[in-house]
N, C-alpha and C positions, 0 to 999 in steps of 0.2 A: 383487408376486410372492411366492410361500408356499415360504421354503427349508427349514421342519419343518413336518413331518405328527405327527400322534398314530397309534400302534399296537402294540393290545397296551396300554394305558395308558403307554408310553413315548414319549416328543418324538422322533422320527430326523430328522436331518439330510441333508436327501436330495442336496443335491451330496457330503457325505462318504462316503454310503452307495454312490452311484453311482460314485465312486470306488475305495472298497473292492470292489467288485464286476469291475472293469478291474483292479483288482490280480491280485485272484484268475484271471483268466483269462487275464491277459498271464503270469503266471509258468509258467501249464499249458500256454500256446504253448512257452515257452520251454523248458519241459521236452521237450515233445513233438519240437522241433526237435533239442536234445541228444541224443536218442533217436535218428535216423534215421542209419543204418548202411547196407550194401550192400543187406541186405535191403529196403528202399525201393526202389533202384535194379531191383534182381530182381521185386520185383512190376509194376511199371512197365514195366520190359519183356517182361514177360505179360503185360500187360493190352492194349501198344501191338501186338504181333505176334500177338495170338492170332486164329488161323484162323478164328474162328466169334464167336458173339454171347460176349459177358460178359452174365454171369447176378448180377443184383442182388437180393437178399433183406430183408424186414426187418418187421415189425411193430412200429406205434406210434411214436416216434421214428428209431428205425432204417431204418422203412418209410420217413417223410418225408428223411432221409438219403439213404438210395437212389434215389430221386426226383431229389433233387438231382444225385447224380453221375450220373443218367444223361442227365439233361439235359445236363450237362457233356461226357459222352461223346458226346453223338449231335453235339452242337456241335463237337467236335475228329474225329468223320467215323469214330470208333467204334463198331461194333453191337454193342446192348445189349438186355437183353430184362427188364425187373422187375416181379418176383413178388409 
C-alpha cells in the first residue's frame, strides 16, 4: 500500500494530508453551526410555508448546489423550480 506520493517534487503523506483536509472542513462546520441564529429559523420557515414554488439559482458550483437542494425539497413535498 503507497502512503507518500511525490508532488511538485515533494514526498506528502497522504493519510496526514487527508486529514489535514477534515481538519479544515470540520472546523468550517463548526463555525458555520456557531453561526446559526433566528435567522436560520426565519428562512426555514419561508421556505416551509411558502405559497408557490421556491426558486433556486446558481451557475457552476452553486448550480450543482441547487440541484441538490431541490432534490431535497421535492423529497420533503416542496415545490421548487431551478434555474
Amino acid at each position: 500500500m503507497m502512503r507518500f506520493i511525490e508532488k511538485k517534487g515533494k514526498s506528502m503523506d497522504i493519510l496526514k494530508e487527508g486529514r489535514r483536509v477534515f481538519d479544515i472542513e470540520i472546523e468550517a462546520l463548526q463555525k458555520t453551526r456557531d453561526a446559526l441564529d433566528d435567522t436560520f429559523i426565519d428562512i426555514l420557515n419561508l421556505i416551509i410555508h411558502c405559497p408557490g414554488k421556491v426558486i433556486l439559482t446558481g451557475m457552476g458550483k452553486p448550480g450543482h448546489i441547487a440541484k441538490k437542494l431541490a432534490a431535497t425539497f421535492a423529497s420533503l413535498g416542496t415545490m421548487y423550480y431551478q434555474i
